[in-house]
C-alpha positions in Angstrom: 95.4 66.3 65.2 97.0 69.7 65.9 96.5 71.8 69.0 95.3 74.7 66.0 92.8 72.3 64.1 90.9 71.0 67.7 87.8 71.3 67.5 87.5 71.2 71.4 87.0 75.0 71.0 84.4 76.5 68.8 85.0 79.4 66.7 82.2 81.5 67.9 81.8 82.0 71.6 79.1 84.2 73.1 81.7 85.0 76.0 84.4 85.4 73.9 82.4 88.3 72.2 81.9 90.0 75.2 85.6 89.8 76.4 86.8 91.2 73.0 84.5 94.3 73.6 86.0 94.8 76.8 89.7 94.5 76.3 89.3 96.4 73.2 87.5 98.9 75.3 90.8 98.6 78.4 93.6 99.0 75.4 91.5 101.9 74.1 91.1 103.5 77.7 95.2 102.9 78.2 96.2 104.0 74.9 94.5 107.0 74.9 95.6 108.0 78.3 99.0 107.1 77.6 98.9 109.3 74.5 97.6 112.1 76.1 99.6 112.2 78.9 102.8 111.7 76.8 101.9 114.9 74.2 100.8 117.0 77.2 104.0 116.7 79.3 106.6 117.1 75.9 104.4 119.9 75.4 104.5 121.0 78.9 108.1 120.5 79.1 109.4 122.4 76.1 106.9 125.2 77.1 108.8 125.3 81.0 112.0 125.3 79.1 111.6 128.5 77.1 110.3 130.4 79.9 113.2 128.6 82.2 116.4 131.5 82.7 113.9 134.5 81.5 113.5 137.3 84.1 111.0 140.3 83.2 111.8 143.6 85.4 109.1 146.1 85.9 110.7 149.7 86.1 108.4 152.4 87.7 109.9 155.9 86.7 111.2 157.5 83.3 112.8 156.8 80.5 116.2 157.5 82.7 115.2 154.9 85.1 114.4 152.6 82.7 117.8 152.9 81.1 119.6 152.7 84.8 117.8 149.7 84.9 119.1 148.1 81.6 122.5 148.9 82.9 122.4 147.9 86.1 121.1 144.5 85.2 123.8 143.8 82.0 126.3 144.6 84.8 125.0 142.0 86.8 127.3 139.0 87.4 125.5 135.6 85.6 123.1 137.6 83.5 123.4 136.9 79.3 121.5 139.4 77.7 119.0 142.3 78.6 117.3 144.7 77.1 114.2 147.3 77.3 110.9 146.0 75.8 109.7 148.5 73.3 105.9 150.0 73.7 105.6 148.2 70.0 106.7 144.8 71.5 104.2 145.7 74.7 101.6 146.3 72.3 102.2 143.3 70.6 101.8 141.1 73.7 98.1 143.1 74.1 97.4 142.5 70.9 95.6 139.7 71.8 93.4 141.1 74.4 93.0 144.1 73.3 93.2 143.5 69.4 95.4 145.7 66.6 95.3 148.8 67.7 93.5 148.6 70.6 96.2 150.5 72.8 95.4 154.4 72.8 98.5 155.7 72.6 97.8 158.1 75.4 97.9 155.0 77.9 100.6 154.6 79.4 102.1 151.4 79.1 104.6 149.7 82.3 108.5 150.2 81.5 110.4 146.5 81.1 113.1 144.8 80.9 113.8 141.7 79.4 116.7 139.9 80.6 118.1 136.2 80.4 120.2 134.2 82.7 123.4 132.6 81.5 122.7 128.7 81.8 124.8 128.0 85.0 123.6 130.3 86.8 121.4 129.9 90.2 118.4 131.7 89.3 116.9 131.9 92.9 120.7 133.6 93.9 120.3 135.5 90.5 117.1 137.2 91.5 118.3 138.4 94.9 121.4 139.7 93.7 120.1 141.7 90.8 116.9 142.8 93.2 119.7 143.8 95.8 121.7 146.0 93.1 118.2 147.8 91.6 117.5 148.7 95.1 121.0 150.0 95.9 120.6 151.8 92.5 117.2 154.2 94.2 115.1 152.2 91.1 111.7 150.7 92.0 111.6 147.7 90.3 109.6 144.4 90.4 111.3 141.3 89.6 109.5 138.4 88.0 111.3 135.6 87.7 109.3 132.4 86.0 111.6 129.8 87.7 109.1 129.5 90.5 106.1 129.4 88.3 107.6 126.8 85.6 108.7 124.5 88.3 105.0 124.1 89.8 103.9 123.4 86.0 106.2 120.9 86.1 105.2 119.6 89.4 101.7 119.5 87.9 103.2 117.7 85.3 105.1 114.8 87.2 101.9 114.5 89.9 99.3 113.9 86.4 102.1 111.5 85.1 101.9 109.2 87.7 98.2 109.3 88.0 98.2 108.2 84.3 100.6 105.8 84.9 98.6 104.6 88.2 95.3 104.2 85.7 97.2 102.5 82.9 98.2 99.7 85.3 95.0 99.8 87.0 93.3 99.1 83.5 96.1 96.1 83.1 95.1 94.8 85.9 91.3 95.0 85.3 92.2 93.1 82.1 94.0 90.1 83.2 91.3 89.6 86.0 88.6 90.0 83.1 90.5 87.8 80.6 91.3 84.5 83.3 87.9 84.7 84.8 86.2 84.5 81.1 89.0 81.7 80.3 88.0 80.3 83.4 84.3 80.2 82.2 85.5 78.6 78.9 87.3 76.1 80.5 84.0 75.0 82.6 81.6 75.2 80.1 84.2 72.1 78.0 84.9 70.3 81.5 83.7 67.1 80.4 86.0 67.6 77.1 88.9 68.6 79.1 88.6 66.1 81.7 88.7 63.4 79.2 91.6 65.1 77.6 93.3 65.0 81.0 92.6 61.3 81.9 93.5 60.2 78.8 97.2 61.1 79.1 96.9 64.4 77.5 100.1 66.7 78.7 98.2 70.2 80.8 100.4 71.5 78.2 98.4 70.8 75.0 95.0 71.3 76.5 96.6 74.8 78.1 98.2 75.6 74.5 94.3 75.1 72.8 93.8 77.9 75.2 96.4 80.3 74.5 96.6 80.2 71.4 92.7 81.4 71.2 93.4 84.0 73.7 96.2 85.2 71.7 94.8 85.9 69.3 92.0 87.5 70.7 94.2 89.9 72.7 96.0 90.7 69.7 92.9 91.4 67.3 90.9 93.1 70.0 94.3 95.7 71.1 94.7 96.5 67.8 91.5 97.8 67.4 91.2 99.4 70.5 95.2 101.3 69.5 93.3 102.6 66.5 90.4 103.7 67.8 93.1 105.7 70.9 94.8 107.2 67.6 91.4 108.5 66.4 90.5 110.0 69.7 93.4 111.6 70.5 94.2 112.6 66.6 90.1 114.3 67.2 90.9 115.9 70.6 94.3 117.7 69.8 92.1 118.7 66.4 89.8 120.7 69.2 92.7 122.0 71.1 94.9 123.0 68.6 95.6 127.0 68.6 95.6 129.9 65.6 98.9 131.0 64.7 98.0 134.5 66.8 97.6 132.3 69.6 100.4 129.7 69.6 102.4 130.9 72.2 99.7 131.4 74.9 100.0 127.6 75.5 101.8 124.4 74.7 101.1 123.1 71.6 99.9 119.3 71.8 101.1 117.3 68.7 101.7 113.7 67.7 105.3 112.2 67.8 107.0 108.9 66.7 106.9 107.8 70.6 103.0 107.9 70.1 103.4 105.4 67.4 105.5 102.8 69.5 102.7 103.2 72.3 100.2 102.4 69.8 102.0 99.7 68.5 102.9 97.8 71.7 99.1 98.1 72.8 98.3 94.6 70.7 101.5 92.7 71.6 101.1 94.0 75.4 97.2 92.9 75.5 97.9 89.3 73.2 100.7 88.2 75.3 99.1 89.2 79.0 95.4 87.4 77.5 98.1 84.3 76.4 99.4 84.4 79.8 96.5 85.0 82.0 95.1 82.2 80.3 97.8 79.6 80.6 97.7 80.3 84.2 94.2 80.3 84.6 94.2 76.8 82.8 97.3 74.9 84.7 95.4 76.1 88.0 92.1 74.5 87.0 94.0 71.8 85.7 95.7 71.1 88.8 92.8 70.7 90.7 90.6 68.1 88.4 91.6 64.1 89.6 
């Protein structure tokens, strides 16, 4: 008789139902974090590398000064582009504070510059060098420069990253332990079976395949569902944290990518081929010890 058709193993076991729910429930819990943490760094990271080389100079003076300014930084060695940010284009970044039209055009609005850095230049060098010549210049200016900024959202970035990657394998873990100590139990509750088995001549081989075979398949069916019901969650919470088209560019814009479907799609194989081998081993040890 086949290791497939045995009937040492039932098909319905109260502790098999009971490990399905929970390793479903683990390949949910690691496919959703794996999804989220994935969209929110590629968002992250694309965000970091817009704002990456932009420098925003604050002139306080006149329309002279402001001009000086625009000059003054075009001249500077390893700056691309610059230009003064019109009182339109300031208005359009209040627009969404303030609304359309909410700036009385008696207030006066700050003088800027927007500049870029060419992309070989040092940006930290960049800033003192073109601070030092705006001084020299008589101009009070303020230079921002998001390098420092964009680099502690990327730290941020990096630190959740491993955390998520730290409570992925923690939830691996708590699912091999779960799945060999409920192959454990289903291996004492058919004892007498097995021991027979094993005094009879039967290879550890057989009685180990009846086991991963069932296991297997359970890892398989119960991953799969948990990877679907990840892709619903995370499908429902980037539907709540998506942004208007007025508002796009206040934040990174989470989305769903082709690397999401490979996650989801390794979540079954990963959870039926650690529940095949957390049971083979679970099975040769117990094995090993009957006389």
């Amino acid at each position: 008789m086949s290791a497939s058709l045995s009937p040492l193993l039932p098909k319905e076991d109260a502790r098999e139902a009971a490990l399905f729910f929970v390793v479903c429930a683990l390949c949910f819990l690691a496919a959703l974090s794996g999804l989220v943490s994935r969209s929110a760094y590629a968002a992250a990271d694309a965000w970091t590398n817009d704002v990456t080389g932009q420098i925003t100079i604050r002139v306080r003076g006149d329309d002279a000064a402001l001009e000086r300014a625009v000059e003054i930084t075009q001249r500077t060695p390893g700056i691309a582009t610059a230009r003064p940010i019109t009182r339109g284009e300031a208005e359009e970044l209040l627009r969404p504070w303030l609304g359309a039209g909410g700036v009385p055009a008696s207030l006066p609005l700050p003088r800027l510059v927007a500049a870029e850095a060419a992309p070989d230049a040092d940006a930290r060098d960049l800033v003192q060098r073109l601070t030092g010549g705006l001084t020299s210049a008589g101009l009070e200016t303020v230079v921002d420069d998001h390098l420092v900024w964009s680099a502690d959202v990327r730290k941020s970035i990096d630190l959740a990253g491993l955390v998520a990657l730290f409570a992925v394998g923690l939830l691996g873990a708590t699912g091999l332990a779960v799945i060999a100590f409920a192959t454990h139990a289903t291996l004492l509750a058919r004892r007498d079976i097995v021991e027979i088995l094993h005094l009879s001549g039967a290879q550890d081989s057989y009685i180990a395949g009846l086991f991963e075979r069932r296991f297997l398949m359970l890892g398989v069916q119960a991953g799969a569902l948990g990877a679907l019901l990840a892709f619903g969650a995370a499908a429902f919470v980037l539907y709540l944290l998506r942004q208007s088209d007025a508002q796009i560019w206040l934040l990174p814009q989470l989305s769903l990518s082709l690397a999401d479907g490979l996650i989801l799609g390794l979540a079954p194989l990963v959870a039926g081929i650690a529940s095949m081998i957390a049971a083979r081993v679970t099975v040769v040890r117990s094995l090993s010890d009957m006389v």
